[in-house]
Every structure is written in C-alpha cells, then in structure tokens.
C-alpha positions as CSV (number, residue, x, y, z in Angstrom):
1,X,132.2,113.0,112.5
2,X,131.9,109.9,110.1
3,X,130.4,106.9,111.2
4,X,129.3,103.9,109.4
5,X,125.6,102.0,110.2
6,X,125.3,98.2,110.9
7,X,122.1,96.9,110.2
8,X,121.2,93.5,111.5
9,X,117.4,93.5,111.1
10,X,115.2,94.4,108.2
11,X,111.4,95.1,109.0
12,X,108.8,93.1,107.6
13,X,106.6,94.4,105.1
14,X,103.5,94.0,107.9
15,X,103.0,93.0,111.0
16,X,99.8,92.2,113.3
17,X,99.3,93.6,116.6
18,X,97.4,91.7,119.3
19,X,95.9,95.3,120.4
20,X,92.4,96.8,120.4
21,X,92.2,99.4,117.6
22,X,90.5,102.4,120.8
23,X,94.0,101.6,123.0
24,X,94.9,105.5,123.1
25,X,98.5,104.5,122.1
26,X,97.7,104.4,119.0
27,X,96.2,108.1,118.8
28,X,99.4,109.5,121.0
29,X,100.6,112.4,118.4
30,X,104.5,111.7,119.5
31,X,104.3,108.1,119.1
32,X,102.8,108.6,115.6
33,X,105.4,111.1,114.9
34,X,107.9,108.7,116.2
35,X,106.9,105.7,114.4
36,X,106.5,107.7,111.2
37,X,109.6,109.0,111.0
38,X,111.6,105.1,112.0
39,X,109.3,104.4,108.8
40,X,110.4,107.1,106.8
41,X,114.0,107.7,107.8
42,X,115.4,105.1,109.9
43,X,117.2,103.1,111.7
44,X,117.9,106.0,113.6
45,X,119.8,106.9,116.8
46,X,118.1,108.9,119.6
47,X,120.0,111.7,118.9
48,X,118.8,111.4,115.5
49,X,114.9,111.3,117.1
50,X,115.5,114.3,119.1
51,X,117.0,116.3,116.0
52,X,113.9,115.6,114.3
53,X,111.1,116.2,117.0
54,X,113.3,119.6,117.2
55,X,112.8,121.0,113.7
56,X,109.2,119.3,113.1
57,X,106.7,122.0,113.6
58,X,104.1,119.0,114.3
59,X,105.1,117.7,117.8
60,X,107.1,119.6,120.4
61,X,111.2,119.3,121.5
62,X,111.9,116.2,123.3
63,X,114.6,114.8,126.1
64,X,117.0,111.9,125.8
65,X,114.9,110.6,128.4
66,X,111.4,111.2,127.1
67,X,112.3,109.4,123.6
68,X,113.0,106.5,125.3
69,X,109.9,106.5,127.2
70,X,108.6,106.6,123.9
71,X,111.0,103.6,122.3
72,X,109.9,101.5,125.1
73,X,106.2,102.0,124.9
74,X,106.7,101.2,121.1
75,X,108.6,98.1,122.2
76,X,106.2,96.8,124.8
77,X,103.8,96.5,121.7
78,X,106.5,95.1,119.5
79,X,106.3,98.0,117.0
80,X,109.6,99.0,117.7
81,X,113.1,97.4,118.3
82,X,117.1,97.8,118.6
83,X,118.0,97.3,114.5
84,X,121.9,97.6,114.6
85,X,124.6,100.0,115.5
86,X,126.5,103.1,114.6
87,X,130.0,103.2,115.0
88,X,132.1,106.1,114.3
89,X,135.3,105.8,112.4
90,X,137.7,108.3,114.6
91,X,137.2,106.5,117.9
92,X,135.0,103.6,117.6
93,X,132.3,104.7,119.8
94,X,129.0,102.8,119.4
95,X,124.9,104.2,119.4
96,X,122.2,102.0,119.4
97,X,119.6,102.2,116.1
98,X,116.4,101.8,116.5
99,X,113.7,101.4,113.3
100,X,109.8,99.8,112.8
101,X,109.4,96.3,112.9
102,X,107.1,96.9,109.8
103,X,106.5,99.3,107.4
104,X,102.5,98.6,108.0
105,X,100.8,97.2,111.2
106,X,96.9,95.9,111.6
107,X,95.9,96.2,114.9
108,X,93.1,95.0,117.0
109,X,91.2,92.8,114.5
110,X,90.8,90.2,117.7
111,X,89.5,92.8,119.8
112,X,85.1,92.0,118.5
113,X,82.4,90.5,119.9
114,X,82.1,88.1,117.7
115,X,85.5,86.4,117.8
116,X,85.6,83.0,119.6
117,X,88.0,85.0,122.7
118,X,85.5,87.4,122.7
119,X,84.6,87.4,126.9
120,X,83.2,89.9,129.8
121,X,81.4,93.0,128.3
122,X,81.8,91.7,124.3
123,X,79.6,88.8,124.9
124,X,77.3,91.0,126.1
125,X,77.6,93.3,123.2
126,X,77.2,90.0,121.2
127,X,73.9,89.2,122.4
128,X,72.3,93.0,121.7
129,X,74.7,92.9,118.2
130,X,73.1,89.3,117.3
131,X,69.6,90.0,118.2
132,X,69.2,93.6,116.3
133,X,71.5,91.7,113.5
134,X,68.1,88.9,113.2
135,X,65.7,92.2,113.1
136,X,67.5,93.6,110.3
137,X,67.7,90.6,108.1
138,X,64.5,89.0,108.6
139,X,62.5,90.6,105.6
140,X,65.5,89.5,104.2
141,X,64.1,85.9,104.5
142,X,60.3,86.7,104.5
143,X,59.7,88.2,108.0
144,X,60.9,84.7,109.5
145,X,61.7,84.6,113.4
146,X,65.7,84.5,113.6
147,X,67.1,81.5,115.7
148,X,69.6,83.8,117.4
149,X,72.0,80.6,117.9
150,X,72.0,79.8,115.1
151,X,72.8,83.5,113.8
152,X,75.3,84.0,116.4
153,X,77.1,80.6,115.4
154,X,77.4,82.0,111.8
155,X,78.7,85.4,112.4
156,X,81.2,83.9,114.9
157,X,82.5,81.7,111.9
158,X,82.4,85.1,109.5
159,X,84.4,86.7,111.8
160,X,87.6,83.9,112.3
161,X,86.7,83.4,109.0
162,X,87.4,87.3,107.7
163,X,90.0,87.9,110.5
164,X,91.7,85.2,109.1
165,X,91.6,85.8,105.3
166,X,92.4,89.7,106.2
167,X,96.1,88.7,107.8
168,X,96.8,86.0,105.7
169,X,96.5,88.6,102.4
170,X,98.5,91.2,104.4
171,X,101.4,89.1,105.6
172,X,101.6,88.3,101.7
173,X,101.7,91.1,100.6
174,X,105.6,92.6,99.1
175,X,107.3,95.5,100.4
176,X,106.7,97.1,97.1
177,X,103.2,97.0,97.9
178,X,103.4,98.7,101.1
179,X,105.6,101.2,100.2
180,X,103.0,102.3,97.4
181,X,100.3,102.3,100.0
182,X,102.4,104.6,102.4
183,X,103.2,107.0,99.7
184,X,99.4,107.6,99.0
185,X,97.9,110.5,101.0
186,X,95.3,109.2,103.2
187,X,92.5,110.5,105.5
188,X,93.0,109.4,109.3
189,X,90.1,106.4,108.7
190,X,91.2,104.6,105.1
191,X,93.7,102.1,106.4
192,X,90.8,100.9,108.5
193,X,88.3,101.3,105.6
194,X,90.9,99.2,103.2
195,X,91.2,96.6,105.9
196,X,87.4,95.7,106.3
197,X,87.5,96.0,102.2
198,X,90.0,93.2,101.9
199,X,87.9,91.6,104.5
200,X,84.7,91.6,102.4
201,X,86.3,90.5,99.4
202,X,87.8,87.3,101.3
203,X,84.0,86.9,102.4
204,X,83.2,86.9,98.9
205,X,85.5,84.0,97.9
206,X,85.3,82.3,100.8
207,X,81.9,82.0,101.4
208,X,80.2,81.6,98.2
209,X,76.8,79.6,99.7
210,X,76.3,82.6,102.5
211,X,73.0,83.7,101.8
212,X,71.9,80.1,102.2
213,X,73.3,79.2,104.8
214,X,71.9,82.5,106.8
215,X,68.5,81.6,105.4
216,X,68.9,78.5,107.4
217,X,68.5,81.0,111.1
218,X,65.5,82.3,110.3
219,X,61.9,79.8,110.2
C-alpha cells in the first residue's frame, strides 16, 4: 500500500539529559535497541518497530502494546517523541511516527558530588572524595596540610566549570559531526571516555592558573 511520510520535527544533533548515567534505563537491551534503530531508520511507525524487533536476532518479538511501553518510557525522559505522520494514498488513513529527539544524548553529567545540587548521600561522598583528594595531592605541594574547604570550594568550581564547557561544545557541535561519531565502532564505555576527554581539554583552556590556585589549599 503506498503512503507518503510527513515530517514536522527534525532531531537535534545532541541533546542533554537531566538523568544519572547508573539509572538502569539506560542499560535496558530493548530500549537501546529501540532508540538505535529511531536513530538509524526512522521516523518510524510501530508497526515498523515491531517488524524490526521481529527479524533482529539481538532482542526478542514484541506486542503493539509492549512498544509503546517502550515509546513512553523513552518519552518520559525526552528521548523520544511523536515526529509526523503517515498517510496512505488509497484511503487516507493516518499512523503516528515516532523518531530520536537527537542523534546523540549526554546523560547524567549533574548527577556528582561535587556539583553545587549535589545533596543527601553525594555530600557525604564529597567529604570522603575531598579529604582522600587532599592526601593524594599533598606531596604535590610539599607534604602541606590540605584546607579541605578550600579544596572542596575548588573542585566544586571545576566541576560547573567542566560540566559546563562539556555541553556547551556538544550542543555546538554539527550533525555532520555526530553522524561521523555514530558510524565509528565503539566499545560500550568510549562515549563516556570521549566526554570526560572534552571535559579535560575545556579544563585546560579554561583554567590555565590551576595548579596555583590548588597550591593555595594546602599550607
């Protein structure tokens, strides 16, 4: 049957999710398979969703009703959305598309002890993290006694600082740019290594007097 696909809504070459990286969403083998293949192929229908979950040999057959389970859990976290229509020529019957609301997502950069929202159990982290942080360094700067305040102030500022930096180089980056990086076979951990490497390098130019400035904790 012919039909003919509207699209009102293009996705964004990358998009940052307000989600700690160890939410088990994010691990979910259907999800992954689902958002991969809005990425890959889409906008797609759900019957088009269920046809592919069918023939891949990497996730099990799904229902009508369990792939939208799945679209709305992708939803709720604003990874997914309705993208247009298809209508088909003979009788004008309408089905809802659904594609990725980016072709690459960071999430959970918020989600440290060391960010200023940081609260219950991460401050608490914080105060072992900043304390063993002082032990480490402190030969750095001639066995001197860290002032943890002051050590803790200054990785606080790193942290807004690199979080920062990190999205603002992402949400610049082109399509063309993302579509290179999702066409290069990667081990399950090197998006999150590439991330905390654009993160040191906006350290780097951001924060040329560091080493000073540290040396100022510890007396």
């Amino acid at each position: 049957m012919e039909y003919q696909d509207f699209k009102t809504l293009e996705p964004k070459p990358i998009k940052h999710i307000f989600t700690p990286r160890d939410d088990t969403t994010f691990r979910d083998q259907n999800l992954l398979f689902l958002r991969n293949i809005l990425n890959k192929l889409g906008p797609l229908t759900v019957k088009d969703i269920i046809k592919e979950f069918k023939k891949s040999k990497e996730v099990e057959e799904k229902s009508d009703k369990t792939i939208y389970r799945y679209l709305g859990k992708l939803k709720d976290l604003d990874m997914v959305t309705q993208v247009g229509k298809r209508i088909y020529v003979d009788d004008l019957k309408t089905e809802t598309l659904f594609g990725v609301t980016a072709k690459f997502f960071l999430i959970g950069t918020h989600n440290t002890p060391f960010h200023n929202s940081a609260s219950g159990e991460l401050l608490k982290r914080r105060e072992g993290l900043t304390e063993f942080i002082g032990e480490v360094f402190k030969h750095q700067y001639g066995g001197k006694t860290p002032n943890l305040k002051c050590l803790e102030k200054i990785l606080i500022d790193l942290t807004e600082t690199s979080t920062e930096t990190l999205i603002s180089n992402f949400e610049n980056t082109s399509l063309e740019a993302i579509e290179k990086l999702m066409n290069v076979p990667t081990d399950g951990d090197e998006g999150t290594y590439l991330m905390d490497f654009v993160t040191w390098l906006g350290l780097v130019i951001s924060k040329k007097d560091l080493y000073e400035n540290l040396g100022k904790c510890f007396k």
